[in-house]
C-alpha positions as CSV (number, residue, x, y, z in Angstrom):
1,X,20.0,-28.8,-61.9
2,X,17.8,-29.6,-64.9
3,X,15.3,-31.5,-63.5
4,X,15.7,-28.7,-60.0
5,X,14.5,-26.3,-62.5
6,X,11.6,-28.0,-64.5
7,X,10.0,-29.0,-60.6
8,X,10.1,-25.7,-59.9
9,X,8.4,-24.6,-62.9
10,X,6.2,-27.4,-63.1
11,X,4.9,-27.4,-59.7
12,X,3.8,-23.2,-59.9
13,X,2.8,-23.3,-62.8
14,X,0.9,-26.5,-62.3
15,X,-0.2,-24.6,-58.9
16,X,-2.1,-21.8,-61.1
17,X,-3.5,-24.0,-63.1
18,X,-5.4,-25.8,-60.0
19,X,-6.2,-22.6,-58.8
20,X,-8.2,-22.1,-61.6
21,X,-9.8,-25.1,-62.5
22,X,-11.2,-25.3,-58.7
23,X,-12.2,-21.9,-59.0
24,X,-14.3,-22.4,-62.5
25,X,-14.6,-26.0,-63.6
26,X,-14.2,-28.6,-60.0
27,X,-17.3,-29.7,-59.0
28,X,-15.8,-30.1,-55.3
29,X,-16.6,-26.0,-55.0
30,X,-20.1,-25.0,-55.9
31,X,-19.9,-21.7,-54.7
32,X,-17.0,-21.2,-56.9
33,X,-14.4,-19.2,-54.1
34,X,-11.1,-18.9,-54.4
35,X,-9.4,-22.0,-52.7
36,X,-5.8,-22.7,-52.4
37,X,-5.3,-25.8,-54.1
38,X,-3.1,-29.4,-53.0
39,X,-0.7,-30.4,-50.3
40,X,1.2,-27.7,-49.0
41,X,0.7,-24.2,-48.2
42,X,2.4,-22.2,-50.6
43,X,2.2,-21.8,-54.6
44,X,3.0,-24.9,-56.0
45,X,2.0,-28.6,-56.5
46,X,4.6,-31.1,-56.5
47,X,2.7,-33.5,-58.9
48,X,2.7,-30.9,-61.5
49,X,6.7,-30.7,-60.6
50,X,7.2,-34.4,-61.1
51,X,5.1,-34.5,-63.9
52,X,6.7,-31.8,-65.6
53,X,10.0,-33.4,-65.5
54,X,8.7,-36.8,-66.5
55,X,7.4,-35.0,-69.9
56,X,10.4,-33.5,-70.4
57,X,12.7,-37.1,-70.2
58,X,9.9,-38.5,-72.3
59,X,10.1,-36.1,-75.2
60,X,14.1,-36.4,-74.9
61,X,13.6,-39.8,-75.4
62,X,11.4,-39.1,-78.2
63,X,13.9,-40.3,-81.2
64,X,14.5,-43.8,-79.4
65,X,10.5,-44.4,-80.4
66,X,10.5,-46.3,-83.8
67,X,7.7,-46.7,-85.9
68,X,6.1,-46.2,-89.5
69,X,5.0,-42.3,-89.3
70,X,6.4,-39.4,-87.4
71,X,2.4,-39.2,-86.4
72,X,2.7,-42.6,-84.9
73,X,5.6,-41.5,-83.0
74,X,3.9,-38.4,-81.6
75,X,0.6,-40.7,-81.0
76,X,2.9,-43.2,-79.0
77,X,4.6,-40.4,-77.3
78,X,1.1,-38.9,-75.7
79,X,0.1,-42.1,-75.2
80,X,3.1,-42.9,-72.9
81,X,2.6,-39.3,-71.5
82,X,-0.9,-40.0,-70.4
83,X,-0.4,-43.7,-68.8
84,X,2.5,-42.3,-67.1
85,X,1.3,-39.0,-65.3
86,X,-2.0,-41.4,-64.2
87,X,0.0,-43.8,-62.7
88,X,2.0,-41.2,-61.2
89,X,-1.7,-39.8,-59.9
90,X,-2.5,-43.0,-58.8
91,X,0.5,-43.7,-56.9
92,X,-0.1,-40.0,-55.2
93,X,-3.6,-40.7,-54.5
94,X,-3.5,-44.2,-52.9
95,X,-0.1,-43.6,-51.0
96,X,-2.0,-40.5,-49.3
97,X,-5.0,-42.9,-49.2
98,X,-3.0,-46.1,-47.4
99,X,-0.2,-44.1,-45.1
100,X,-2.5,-40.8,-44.1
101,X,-6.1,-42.0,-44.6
102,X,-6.5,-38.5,-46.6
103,X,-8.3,-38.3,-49.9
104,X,-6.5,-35.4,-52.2
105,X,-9.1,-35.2,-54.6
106,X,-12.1,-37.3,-55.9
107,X,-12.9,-38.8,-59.3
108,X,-15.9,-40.7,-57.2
109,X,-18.5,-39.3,-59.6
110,X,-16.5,-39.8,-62.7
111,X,-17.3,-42.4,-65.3
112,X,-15.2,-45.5,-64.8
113,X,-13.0,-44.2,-62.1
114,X,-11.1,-46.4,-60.2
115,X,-11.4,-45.7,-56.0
116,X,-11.7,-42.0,-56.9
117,X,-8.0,-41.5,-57.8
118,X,-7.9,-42.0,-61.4
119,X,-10.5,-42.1,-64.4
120,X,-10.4,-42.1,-68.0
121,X,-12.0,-38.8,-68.4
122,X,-8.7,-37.2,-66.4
123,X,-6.3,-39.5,-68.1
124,X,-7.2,-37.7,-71.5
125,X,-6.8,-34.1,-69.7
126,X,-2.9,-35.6,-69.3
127,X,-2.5,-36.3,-72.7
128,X,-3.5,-33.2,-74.0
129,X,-1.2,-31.4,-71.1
130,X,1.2,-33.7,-72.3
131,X,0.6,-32.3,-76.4
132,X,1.0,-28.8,-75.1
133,X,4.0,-29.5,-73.1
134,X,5.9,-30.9,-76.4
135,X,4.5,-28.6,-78.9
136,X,4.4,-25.0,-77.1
137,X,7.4,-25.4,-74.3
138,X,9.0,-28.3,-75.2
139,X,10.9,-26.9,-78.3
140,X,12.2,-23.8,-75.9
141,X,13.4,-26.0,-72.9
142,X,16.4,-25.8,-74.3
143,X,16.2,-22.2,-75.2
144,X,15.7,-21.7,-71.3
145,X,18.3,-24.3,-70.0
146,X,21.0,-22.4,-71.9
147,X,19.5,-18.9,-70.6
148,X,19.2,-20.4,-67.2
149,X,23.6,-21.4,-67.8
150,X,24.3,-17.8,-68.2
151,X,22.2,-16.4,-65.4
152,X,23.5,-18.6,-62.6
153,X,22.1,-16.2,-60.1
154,X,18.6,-17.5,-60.5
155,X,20.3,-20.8,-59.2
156,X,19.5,-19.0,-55.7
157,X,16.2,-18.3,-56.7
158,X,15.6,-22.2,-57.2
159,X,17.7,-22.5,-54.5
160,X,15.5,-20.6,-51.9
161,X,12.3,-22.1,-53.3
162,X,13.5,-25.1,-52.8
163,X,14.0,-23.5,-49.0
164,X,10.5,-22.9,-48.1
165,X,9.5,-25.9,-49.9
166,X,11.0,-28.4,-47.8
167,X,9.7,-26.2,-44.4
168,X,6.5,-26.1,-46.4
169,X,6.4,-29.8,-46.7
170,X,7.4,-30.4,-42.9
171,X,4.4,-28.0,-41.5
172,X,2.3,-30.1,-43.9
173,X,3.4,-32.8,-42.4
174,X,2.6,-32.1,-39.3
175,X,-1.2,-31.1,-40.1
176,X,-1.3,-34.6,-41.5
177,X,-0.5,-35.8,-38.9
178,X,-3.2,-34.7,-36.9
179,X,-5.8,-35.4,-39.6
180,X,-4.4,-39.1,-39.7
181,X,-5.1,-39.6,-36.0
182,X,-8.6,-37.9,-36.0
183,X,-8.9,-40.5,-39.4
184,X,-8.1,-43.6,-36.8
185,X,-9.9,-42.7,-34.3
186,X,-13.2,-42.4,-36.3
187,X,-12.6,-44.8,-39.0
188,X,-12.8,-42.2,-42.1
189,X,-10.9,-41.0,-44.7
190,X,-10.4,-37.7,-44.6
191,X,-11.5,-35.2,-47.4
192,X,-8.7,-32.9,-47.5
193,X,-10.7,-30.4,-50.1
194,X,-13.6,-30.2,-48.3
195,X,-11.9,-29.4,-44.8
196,X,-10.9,-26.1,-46.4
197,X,-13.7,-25.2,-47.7
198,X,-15.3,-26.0,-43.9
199,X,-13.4,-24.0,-42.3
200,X,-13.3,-20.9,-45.0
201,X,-17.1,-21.3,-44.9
202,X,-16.9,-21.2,-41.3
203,X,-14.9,-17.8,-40.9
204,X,-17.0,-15.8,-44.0
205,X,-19.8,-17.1,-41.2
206,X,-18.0,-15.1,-38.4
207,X,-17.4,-12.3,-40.2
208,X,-13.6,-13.3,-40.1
209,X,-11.4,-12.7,-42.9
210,X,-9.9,-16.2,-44.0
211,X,-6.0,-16.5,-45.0
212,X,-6.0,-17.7,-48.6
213,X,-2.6,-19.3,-47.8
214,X,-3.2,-20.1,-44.6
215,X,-6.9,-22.5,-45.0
216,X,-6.7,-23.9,-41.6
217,X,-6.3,-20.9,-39.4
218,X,-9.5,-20.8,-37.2
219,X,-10.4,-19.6,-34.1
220,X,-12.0,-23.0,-33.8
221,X,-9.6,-26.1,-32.7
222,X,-9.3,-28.3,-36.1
223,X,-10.7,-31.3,-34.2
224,X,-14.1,-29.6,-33.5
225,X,-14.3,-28.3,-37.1
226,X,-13.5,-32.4,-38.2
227,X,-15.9,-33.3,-35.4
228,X,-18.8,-31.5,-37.2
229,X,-17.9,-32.7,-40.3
230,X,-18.6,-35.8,-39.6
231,X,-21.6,-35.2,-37.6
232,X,-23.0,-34.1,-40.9
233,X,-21.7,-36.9,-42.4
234,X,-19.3,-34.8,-44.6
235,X,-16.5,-37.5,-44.3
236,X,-15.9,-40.4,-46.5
237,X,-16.3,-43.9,-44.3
């Protein structure tokens, strides 16, 4: 029930946080629009979920770490925080990479990256995630747990997000699906980013509203909006 409750903290909170940074900082959105951010459809990121509640068994784990100075048990602690939440990336990243053909993201541009699903430069970002985690939330995780204990009927809550989550996942699935076979059939990886921002480009061009949680509803058939994609050579060989 622990852990049921940091994912689903983790991944909206982690879901607003992508929001924003594609919004302001990502240089995969020049224009700077609004774009719904990751996998599935609705307000949350798994990874964020998963890495949320690998923080939270790190820092629990925190007095097990010996050494000389409570600073160099902190220091080993973010450390440990960063490497795992990049290989956690990386094992995101490649499996959608290998099994799907789809690229979630791109660190292509960034210095020392490694096949555009980790660099050093985002490795850091985790460490100082991981900082903030144990010095603003970490000490009232508990605080919230116990809370959480005598409020059992936001166990449904959790419950029903937990719901839509898992149909969330399934419909997701399904789109990948698609995008995998268009990927085989032409020999690309898929851009998963861009293909939003394609088809949300395409409906402003229209003059049609475009569904902020809904990024590939289009009048035009998906395969024609991949098709010119890579006639323009907006796909990754």
């Amino acid at each position: 029930m622990i852990l049921a409750f940091l994912f689903f903290i983790g991944a909206n909170l982690g879901w607003v946080l992508e929001l924003f940074f594609r919004r302001f900082i990502s240089k995969a959105n020049p224009e700077r629009k609004w774009i719904n951010p990751g996998f599935c459809t609705g307000p949350y990121v798994p990874l964020y979920g998963f890495g949320l509640c690998i923080l939270f068994l790190m820092a629990s784990l925190e007095q097990n770490v010996s050494s000389v100075t409570l600073w160099w048990n902190k220091a080993i602690l973010f450390a440990l925080a960063a490497i795992s939440l990049t290989v956690l990336e990386y094992i995101a990243g490649i499996g959608c990479l290998k099994l799907f053909k789809l690229r979630l993201w791109d660190y292509s541009d960034e210095w020392k990256n490694y096949k555009g699903i980790i660099c050093p430069k985002y490795s850091v970002a985790w460490a100082l995630l991981g900082a903030i985690y144990y010095f603003l939330i970490h000490p009232h995780i508990h605080v919230a747990l116990n809370w959480l204990s005598e409020n059992l009927a936001f166990s449904f809550v959790i419950g029903l997000f937990f719901g839509v989550f898992i149909i969330d996942v399934v419909n997701s699935a399904r789109l990948v699906s698609k995008l995998k076979e268009f990927a085989n059939d032409n020999d690309v990886v898929v851009r998963y980013e861009m293909i939003k921002a394609h088809i949300k480009n395409f409906n402003d061009k229209v003059h049609k509203k475009a569904s902020f949680f809904r990024p590939f509803h289009s009048d035009h058939p998906l395969y024609e909006h991949l098709k010119e994609m890579l006639d323009n050579r907006k796909m990754w060989k």
